[in-house]
C-alpha positions as CSV (number, residue, x, y, z in Angstrom):
1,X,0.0,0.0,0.0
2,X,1.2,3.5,-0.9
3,X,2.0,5.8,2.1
4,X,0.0,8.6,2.4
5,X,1.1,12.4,1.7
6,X,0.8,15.7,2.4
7,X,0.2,17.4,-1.1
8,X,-2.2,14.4,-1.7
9,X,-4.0,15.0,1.5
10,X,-4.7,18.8,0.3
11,X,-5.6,18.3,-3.0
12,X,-8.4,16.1,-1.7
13,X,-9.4,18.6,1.1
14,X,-10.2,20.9,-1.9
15,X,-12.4,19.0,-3.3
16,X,-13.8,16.6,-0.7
17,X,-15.6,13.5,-1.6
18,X,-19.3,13.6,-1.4
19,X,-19.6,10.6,0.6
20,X,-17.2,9.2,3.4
21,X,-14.0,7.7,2.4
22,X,-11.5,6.0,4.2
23,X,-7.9,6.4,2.4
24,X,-5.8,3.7,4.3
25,X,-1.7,4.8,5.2
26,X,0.5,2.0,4.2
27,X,3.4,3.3,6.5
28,X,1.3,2.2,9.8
29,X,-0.9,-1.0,9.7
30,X,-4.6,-0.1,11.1
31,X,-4.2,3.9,10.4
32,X,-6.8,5.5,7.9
33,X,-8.2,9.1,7.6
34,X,-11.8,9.5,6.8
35,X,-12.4,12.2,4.8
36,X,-16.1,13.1,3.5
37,X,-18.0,16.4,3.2
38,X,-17.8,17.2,6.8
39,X,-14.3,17.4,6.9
40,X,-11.6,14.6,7.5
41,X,-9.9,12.8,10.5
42,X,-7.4,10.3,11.5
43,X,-8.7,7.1,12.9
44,X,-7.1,3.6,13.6
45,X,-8.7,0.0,13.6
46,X,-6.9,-1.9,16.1
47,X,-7.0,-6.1,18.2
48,X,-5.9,-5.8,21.6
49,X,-3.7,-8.9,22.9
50,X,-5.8,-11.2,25.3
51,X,-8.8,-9.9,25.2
52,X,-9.6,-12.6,22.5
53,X,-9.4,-15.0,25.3
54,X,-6.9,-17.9,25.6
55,X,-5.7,-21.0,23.4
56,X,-5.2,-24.5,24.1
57,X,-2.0,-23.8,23.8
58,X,-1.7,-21.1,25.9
59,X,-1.3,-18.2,23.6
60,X,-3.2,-15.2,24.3
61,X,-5.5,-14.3,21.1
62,X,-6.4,-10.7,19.9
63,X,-10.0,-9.5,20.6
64,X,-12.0,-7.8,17.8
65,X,-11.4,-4.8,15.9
66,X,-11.9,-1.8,17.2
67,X,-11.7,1.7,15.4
68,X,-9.9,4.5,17.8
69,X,-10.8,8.8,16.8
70,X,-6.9,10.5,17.1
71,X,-7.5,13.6,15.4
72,X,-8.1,15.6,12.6
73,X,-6.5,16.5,9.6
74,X,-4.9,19.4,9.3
75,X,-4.7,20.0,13.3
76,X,-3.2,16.4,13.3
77,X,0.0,16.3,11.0
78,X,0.8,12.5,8.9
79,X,3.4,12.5,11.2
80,X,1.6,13.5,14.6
81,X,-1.2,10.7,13.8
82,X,1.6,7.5,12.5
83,X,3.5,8.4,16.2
84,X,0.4,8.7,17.9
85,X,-0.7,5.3,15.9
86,X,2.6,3.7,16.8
87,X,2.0,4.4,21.1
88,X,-1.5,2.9,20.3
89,X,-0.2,-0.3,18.3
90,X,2.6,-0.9,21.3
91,X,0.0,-0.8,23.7
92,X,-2.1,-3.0,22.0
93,X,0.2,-5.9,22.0
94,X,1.2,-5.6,25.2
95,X,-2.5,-6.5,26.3
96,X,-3.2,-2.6,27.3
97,X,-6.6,-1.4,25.5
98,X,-6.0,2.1,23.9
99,X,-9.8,2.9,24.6
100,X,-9.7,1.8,28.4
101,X,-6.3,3.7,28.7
102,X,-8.2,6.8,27.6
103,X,-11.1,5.9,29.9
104,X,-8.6,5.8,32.8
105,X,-7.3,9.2,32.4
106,X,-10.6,10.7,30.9
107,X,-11.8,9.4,34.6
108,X,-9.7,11.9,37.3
109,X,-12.5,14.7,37.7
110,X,-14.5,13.3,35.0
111,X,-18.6,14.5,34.7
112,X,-20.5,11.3,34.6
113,X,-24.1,11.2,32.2
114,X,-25.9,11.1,35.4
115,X,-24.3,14.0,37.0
116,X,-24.6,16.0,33.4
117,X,-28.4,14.9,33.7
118,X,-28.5,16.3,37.1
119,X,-26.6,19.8,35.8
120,X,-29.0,20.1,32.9
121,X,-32.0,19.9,35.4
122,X,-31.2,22.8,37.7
123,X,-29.3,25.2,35.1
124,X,-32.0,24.6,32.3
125,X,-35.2,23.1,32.8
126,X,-35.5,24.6,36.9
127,X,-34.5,27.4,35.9
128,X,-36.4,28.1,32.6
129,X,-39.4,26.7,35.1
130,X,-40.5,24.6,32.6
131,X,-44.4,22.5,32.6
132,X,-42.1,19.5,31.4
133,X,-40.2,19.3,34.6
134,X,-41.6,16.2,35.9
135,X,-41.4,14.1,32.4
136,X,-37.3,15.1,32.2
137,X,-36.6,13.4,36.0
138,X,-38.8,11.0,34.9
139,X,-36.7,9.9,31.7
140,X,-33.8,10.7,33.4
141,X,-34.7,8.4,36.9
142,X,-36.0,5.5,34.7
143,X,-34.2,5.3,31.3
144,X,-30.9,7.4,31.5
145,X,-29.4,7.2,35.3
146,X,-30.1,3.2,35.4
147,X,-28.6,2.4,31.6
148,X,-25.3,5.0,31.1
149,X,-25.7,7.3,34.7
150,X,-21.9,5.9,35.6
151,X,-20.7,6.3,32.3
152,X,-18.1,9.5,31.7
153,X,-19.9,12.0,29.3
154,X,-16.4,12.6,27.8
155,X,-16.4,8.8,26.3
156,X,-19.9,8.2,25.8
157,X,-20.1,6.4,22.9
158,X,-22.9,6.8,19.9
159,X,-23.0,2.8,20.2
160,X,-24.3,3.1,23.7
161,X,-27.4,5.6,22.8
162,X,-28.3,3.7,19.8
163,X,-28.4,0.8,22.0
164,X,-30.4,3.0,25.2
165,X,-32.8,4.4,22.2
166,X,-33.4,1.3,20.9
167,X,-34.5,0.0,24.8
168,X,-36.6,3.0,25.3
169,X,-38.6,3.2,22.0
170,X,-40.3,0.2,22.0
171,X,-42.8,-0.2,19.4
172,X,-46.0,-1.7,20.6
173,X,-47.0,-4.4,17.9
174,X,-50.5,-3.3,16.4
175,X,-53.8,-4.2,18.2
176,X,-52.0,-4.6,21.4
177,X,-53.2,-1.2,22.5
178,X,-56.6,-1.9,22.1
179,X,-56.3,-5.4,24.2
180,X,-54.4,-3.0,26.9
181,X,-57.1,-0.3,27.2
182,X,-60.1,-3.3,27.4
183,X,-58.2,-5.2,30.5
184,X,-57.7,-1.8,32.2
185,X,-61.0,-1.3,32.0
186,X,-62.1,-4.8,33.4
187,X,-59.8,-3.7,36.2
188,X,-61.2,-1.6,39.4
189,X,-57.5,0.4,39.2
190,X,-55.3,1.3,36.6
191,X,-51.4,1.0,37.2
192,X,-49.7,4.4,37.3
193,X,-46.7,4.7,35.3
194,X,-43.2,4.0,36.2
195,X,-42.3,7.4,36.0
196,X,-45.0,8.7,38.6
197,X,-43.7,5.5,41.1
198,X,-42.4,6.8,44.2
């Protein structure tokens, strides 16, 4: 594979691509930039060491790919991202996860999701004394605190909505509602919500 260059770099920054491209470096195995319409930056697919498990034999076996975000292009140099690349790869075959080693640091006086939910109730919705004030620490107590609450807001990962939107947003198959409203009304009481559970 041809390594990748500088003049090339800008001649395609000119005239970006209309749809996402990866263009993959051939001086660093894993390294790619992805440039689109929206701008272009460096990423890099990587296997960690062990966390594939264990052979028969003994022999510790790489765990599935993984893409990790360095930079962008121009703030992040060809040079800047294959060193950067290079500390990653190392500490991938030692066993060390990039992504976890980020987590770590990410984590001394980190904002968890929960404690971002709890600073967007009192600086915006308390504040703006909004009617909606009881549904928001109703999504937040039931779907957000108990799903991603511990998770750092810094490494929050699209994966991890996608997967809490999908949870939340249940479709109801068709009919069902009707059956649901005819055995409340067989019944003397209706269950409240979750949300209004105290």
């Amino acid at each position: 594979m041809r390594r990748l260059t500088h003049t090339a770099l800008q001649a395609l920054l000119r005239k970006p691509p209309s749809q996402r491209v990866d263009l993959i470096d051939g001086a660093i195995p894993g390294l790619m930039l992805r440039i689109g319409p929206g701008g272009a930056t460096w990423s890099l697919r990587i296997r960690v060491v062990g966390e594939g498990g264990i052979t028969r034999r003994g022999h510790q076996k790489k765990g599935n790919k993984s893409r990790v975000s360095l930079g962008e292009y121009p703030t992040l140099s060809i040079d800047g991202a294959r060193a950067l690349a290079s500390t990653y790869l190392d500490q991938s075959r030692k066993g060390v996860s990039p992504t976890a080693a980020l987590e770590a640091t990410a984590t001394a006086g980190g904002l968890t999701v929960e404690r971002l939910a709890e600073k967007f109730m009192d600086d915006y919705v308390r504040m703006r004394e909004l009617r909606a004030l009881v549904k928001y620490q109703c999504a937040v107590r039931v779907h957000i605190v108990p799903n991603i609450g511990h998770v750092l807001a810094d490494v929050l990962s699209r994966e991890q909505l996608r997967a809490l939107m999908k949870k939340v947003l249940v479709r109801v198959p068709r009919g069902t509602a009707l059956a649901i409203v005819r055995a409340a009304a067989r019944r003397p009481r209706v269950a409240r919500s979750a949300c209004y559970e105290r």
